[in-house]
C-alpha positions in Angstrom: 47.1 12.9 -38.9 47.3 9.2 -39.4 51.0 7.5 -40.5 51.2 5.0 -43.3 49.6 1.8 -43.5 52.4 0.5 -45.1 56.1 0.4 -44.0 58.2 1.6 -47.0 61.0 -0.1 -48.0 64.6 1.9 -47.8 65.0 4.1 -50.3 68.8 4.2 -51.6 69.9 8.2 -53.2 70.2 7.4 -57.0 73.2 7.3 -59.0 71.8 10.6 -60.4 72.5 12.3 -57.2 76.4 12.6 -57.7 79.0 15.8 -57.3 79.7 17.5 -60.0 83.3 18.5 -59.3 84.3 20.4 -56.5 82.5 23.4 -54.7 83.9 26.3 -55.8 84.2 29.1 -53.2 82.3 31.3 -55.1 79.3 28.9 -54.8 79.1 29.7 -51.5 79.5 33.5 -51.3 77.7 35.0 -54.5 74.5 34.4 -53.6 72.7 37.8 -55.6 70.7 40.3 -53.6 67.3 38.7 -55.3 67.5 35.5 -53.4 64.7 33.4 -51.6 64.6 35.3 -47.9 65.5 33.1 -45.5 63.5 35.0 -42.9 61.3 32.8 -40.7 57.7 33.6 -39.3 58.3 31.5 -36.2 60.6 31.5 -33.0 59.2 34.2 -30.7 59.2 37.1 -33.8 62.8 36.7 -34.3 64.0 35.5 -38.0 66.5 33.0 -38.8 69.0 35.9 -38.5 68.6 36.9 -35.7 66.8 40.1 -36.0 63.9 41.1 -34.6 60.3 41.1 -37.1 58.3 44.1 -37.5 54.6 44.0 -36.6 52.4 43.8 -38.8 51.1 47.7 -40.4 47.5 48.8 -40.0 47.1 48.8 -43.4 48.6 45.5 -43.4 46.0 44.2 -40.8 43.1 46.2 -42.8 43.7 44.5 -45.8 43.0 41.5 -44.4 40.1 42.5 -42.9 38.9 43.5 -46.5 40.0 40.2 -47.8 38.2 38.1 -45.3 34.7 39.9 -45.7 34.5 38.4 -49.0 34.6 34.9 -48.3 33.2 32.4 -45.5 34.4 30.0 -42.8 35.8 27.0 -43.8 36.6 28.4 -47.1 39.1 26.3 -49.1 42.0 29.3 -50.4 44.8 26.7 -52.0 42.7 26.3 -55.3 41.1 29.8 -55.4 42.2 32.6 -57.6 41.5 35.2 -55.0 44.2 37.9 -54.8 46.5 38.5 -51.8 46.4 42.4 -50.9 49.9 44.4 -51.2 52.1 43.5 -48.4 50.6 40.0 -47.9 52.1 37.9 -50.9 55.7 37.2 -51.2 57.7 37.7 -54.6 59.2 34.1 -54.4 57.3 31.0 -55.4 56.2 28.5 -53.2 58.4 25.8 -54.7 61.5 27.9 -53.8 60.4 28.9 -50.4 60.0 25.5 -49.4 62.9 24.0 -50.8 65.2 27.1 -49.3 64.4 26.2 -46.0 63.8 22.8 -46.0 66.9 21.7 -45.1 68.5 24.1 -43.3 70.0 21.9 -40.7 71.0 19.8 -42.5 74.1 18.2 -40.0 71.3 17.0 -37.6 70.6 14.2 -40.7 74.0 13.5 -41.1 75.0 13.0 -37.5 72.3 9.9 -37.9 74.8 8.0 -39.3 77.0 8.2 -36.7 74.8 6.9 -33.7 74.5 2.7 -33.4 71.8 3.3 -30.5 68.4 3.0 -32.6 66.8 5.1 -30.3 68.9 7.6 -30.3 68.8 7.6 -33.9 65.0 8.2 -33.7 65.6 11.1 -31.5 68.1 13.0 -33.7 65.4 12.5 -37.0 63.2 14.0 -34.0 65.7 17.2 -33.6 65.6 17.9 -37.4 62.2 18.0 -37.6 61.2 19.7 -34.8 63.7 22.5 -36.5 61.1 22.6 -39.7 58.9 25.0 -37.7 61.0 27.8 -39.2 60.7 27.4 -42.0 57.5 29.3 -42.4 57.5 32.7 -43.5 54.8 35.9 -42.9 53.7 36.3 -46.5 51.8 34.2 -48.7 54.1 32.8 -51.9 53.0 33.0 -54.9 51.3 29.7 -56.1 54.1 27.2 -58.4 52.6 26.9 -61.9 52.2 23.0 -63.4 56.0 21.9 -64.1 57.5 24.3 -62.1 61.1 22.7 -60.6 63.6 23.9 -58.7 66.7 22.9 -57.8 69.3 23.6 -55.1 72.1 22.4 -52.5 73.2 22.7 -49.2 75.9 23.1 -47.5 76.6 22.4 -43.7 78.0 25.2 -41.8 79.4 22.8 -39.1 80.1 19.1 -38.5 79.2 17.1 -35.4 82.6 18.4 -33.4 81.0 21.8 -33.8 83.9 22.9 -36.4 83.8 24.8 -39.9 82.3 21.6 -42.6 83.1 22.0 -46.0 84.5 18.2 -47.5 82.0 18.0 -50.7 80.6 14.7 -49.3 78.5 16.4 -47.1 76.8 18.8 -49.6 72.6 17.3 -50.3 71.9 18.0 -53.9 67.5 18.3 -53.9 65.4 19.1 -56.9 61.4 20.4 -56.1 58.6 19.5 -59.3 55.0 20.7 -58.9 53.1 17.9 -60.3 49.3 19.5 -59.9 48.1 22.7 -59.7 44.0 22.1 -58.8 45.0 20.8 -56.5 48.4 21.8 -55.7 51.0 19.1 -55.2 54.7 19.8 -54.4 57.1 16.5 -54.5 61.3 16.9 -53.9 64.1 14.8 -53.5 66.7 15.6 -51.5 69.5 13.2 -51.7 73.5 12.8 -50.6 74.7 9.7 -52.3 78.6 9.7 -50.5 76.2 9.7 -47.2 73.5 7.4 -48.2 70.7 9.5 -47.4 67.3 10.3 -49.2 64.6 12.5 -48.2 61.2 12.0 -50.6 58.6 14.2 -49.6 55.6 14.4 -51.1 53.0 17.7 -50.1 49.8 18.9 -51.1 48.8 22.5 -48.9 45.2 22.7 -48.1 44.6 25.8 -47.0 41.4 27.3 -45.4 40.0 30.2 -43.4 38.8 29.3 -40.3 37.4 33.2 -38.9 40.0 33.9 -36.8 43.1 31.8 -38.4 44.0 30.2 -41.4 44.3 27.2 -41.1 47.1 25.2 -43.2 47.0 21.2 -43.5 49.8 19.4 -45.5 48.6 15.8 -46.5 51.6 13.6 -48.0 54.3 11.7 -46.9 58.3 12.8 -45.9 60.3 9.3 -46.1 64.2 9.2 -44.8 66.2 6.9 -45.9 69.5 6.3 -43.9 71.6 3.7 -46.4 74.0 2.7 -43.3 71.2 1.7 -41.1 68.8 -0.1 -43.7 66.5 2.3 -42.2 63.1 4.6 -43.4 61.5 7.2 -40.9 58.3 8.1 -42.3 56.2 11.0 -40.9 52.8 13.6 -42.1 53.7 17.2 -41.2 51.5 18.8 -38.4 48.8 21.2 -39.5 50.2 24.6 -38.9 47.3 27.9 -37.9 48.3 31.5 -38.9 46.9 33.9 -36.7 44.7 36.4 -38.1 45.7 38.8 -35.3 49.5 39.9 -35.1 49.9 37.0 -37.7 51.7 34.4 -35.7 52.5 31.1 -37.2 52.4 27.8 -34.5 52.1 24.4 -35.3 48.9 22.9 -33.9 48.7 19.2 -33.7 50.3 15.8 -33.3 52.7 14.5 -35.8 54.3 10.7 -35.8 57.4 9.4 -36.8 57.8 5.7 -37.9 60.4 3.7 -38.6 60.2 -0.4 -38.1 59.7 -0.9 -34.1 59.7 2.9 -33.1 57.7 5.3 -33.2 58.1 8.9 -31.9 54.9 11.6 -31.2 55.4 15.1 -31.3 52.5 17.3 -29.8 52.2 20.8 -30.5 50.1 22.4 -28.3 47.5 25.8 -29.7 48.2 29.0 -27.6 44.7 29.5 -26.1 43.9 33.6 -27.0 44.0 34.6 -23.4 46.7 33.8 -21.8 49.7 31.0 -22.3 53.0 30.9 -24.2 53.3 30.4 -28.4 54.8 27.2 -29.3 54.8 24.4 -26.7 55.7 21.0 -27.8 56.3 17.8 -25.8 56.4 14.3 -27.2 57.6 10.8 -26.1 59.4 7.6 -28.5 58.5 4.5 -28.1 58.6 0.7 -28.6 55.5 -0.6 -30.1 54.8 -4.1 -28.8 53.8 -6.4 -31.5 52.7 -9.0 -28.9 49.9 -6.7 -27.5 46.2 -8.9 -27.9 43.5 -9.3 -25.7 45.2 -8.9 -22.8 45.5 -5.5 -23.3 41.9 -5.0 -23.2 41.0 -2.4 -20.6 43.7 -0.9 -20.8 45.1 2.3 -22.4 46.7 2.1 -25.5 50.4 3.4 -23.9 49.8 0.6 -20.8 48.7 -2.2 -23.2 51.5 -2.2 -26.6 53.9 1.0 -26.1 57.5 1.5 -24.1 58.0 5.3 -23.6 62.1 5.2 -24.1 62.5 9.0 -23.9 60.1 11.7 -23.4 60.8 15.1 -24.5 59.3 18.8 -23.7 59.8 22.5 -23.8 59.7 25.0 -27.0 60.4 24.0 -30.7 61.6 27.9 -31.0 63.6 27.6 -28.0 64.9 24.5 -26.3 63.8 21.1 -26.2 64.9 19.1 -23.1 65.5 15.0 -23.5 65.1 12.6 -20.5 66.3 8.9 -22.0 64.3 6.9 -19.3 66.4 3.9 -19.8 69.6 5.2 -18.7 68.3 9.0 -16.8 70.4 10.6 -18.7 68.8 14.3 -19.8 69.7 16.2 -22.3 69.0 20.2 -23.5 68.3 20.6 -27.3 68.8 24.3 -28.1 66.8 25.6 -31.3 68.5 28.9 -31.1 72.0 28.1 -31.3 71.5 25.4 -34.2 73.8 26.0 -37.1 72.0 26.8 -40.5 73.0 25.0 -43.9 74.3 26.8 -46.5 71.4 26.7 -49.1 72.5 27.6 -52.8 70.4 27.9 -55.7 71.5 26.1 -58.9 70.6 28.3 -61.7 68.3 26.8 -64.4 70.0 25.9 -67.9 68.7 25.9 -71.8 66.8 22.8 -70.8 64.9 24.1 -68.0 62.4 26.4 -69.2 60.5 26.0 -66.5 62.5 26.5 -63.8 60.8 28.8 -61.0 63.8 31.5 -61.6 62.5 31.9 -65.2 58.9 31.7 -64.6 58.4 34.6 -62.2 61.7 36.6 -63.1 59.9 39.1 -63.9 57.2 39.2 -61.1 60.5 39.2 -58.8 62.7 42.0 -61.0 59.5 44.3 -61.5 59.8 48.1 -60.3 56.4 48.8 -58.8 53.9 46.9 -57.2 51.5 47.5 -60.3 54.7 45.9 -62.5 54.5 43.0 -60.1 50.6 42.1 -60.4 50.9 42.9 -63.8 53.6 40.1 -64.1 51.8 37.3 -62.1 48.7 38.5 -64.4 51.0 36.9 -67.4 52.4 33.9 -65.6 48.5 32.9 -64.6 46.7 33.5 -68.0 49.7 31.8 -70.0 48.9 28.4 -67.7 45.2 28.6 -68.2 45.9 29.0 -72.3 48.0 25.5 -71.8 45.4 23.8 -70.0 42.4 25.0 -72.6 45.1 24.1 -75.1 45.7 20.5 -73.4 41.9 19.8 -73.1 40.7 21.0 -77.0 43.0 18.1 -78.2 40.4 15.7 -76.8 43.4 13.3 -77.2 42.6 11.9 -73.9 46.4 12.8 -72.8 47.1 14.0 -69.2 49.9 16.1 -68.4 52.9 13.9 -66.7 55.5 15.7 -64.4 58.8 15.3 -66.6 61.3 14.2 -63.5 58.8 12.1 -60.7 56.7 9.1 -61.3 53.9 7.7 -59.0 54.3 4.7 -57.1 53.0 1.6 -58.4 50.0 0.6 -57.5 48.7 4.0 -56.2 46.0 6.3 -57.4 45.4 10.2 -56.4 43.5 10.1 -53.7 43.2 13.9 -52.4 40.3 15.8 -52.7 39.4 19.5 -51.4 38.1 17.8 -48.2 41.4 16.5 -47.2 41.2 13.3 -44.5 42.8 10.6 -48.0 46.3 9.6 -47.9 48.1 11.5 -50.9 49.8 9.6 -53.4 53.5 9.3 -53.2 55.7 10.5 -56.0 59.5 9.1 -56.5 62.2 10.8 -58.6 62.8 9.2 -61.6 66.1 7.3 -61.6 69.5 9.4 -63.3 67.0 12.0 -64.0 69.3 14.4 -62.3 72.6 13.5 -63.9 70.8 15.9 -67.2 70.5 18.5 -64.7 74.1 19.3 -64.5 74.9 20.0 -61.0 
């Protein structure tokens, strides 16, 4: 995956991103039974509880098997309309699955602002995403229709001294649109005004079957914005390969971080089948030289215009250990004793009709599996009877997402093939103060 061409300017959270009164206690305890699982596919088989995942079911494996007969390597599945056997396919949308874990760690963004080494800041925006890996989950969810939005906040579980943290200034407020359906493009902002920080991501899956893994690749951009610093980290997500057998998630890959003079490289290294251990990751930051020319010709690229600062290696689903080689100093990053966020959905309003709560409530709430497909059935033949509708007007109008605009200056460039930077998609400004946290 290639970074940006372009360095983005910093991106301050809108005025539309302010509290709405105080957190009430209630907020954070009454989450209903129904909610998004926050169950993660990654770290060793053990979910983001703690407890330990089932196998997956012969019938669950022999469904697949069935599935995969019917179509070929390479095989794009984002855009097709294939069906997920029983047991495969979650009962929460995509949309929500992504936004309930995105930020789940959230103190790790907020400790930023409290570091004046720039280096050190790169390597805490390091630790929060290295903690993204679990956010993946064993079941496919269901595809988000055109307009779907949800919206959502979290709530830090601890501050930086490793106490309780609940002073309302450190709650993100973030708000998820799906902007395309063919293809599929997800765009969010996450934002803490009282913090000044801003996470715009812009995602569009491509997934494909690759024989013996599927193989999912997220072109887009994530940009950070840190206010206090006058600072943007930009980075493209890692493709991420789902096992066929025993249907283990790992990242697989090399992902960079930018951000003015630094950059950091995270590798994830593939399991080979035989033998080996799931999930090793190493990476290094550095200082790019901007005086590097001819004289580095001959040279590798690290000898002739990067500083490694601090190198890093070990397991994103375990511990990550830090060597700053400036100073010597090492340091032990542990995934497993990282406090979660509180994540709390905000329920849609009148205005919202398409919220993801109210599009498949009834795919969620059904009593039988046959209830379920029955319900999706709906939800997919009520959007192709708005795009037939949108096309016979011959108007020449094009759907527009109703809270996120695209950059100036930029045109769509994704296709099925992948390889094109996607187009970046901002949040439109005070759109959320209608949203009523």
């Amino acid at each position: 995956m290639s970074t940006p061409t372009t360095s983005p300017q910093p991106l301050s959270p809108s005025s539309s991103f302010s509290k709405k009164g105080k957190l009430d206690e209630s907020d954070l305890e009454n989450v209903p039974e129904d909610e998004v699982s926050s169950s993660y596919a990654g770290g060793g088989g053990v979910d983001g509880g703690g407890e330990e995942k089932s196998a997956p079911s012969k019938g669950m494996i022999a469904s697949l098997l069935s599935l995969f007969k019917k179509i070929s390597v390479g095989t794009e599945l984002s855009s097709s309309h294939m069906d997920m056997p029983e047991g495969l396919e979650s009962n929460n949308s995509g949309l929500e699955v992504f936004q309930s874990n995105a930020l789940r760690h959230s103190h790790l963004l907020l400790d930023v602002n409290n570091i004046e080494d720039p280096v050190l800041r790169m390597a805490q925006v390091v630790k929060w995403v290295l903690t993204l890996g679990r956010m993946f989950q064993n079941k496919k969810p269901l595809n988000p229709v055109l307009g779907e939005v949800s919206l959502c906040k979290y709530y830090p579980q601890r501050n930086a001294d490793g106490e309780p943290s609940r002073p309302d200034e450190n709650v993100f407020y973030s708000l998820h649109e799906q902007v395309s359906h063919h293809p599929p493009i997800s765009v969010s902002a996450t934002e803490n005004k009282d913090q000044g920080i801003a996470i715009h991501t812009t995602l569009a899956p491509r997934i494909r079957f690759m024989g013996t893994l599927i193989r999912l690749t997220m072109e887009g951009e994530t940009r950070i914005s840190f206010e206090k610093h006058k600072e943007v980290y930009s980075y493209v997500p890692p493709p991420v390969n789902i096992r066929l057998v025993g249907l283990v998630l790992e990242y697989a890959g090399t992902v960079e971080i930018t951000c003015n003079s630094y950059k950091a490289r995270i590798t994830y290294h593939e399991k080979p089948y035989l033998r080996g251990t799931f999930h090793k990751t190493e990476g290094v930051i550095v200082k790019m030289n901007p005086d590097a020319s001819e004289s580095g010709k001959g040279k590798s690229k690290k000898e002739s215009d990067e500083e490694v600062l601090i190198s890093f290696k070990g397991y994103w689903d375990k511990e990550i250990n830090f060597e700053d080689h400036r100073t010597g100093q090492k340091s032990t990053f542990s995934m497993l004793s990282c406090p979660y966020s509180k994540y709390i959905p905000i329920y849609p309003t009148e205005e919202m009709p398409m919220s993801s709560r109210r599009v498949w409530y009834h795919r969620k709430h059904a009593s039988s599996s046959t209830d379920g497909a029955k319900a999706k059935k709906e939800v997919e033949e009520e959007q192709r009877r708005l795009a037939k509708e949108r096309t016979e007007k011959g108007d020449g109008s094009k759907w527009e997402p109703r809270y996120f605009t695209m950059e100036q200056g930029q045109e769509d460039e994704s296709n099925s093939g992948g390889g094109k930077k996607q187009s970046f998609y901002n949040v439109k400004p005070g759109t959320l103060d209608e949203l009523k946290f």
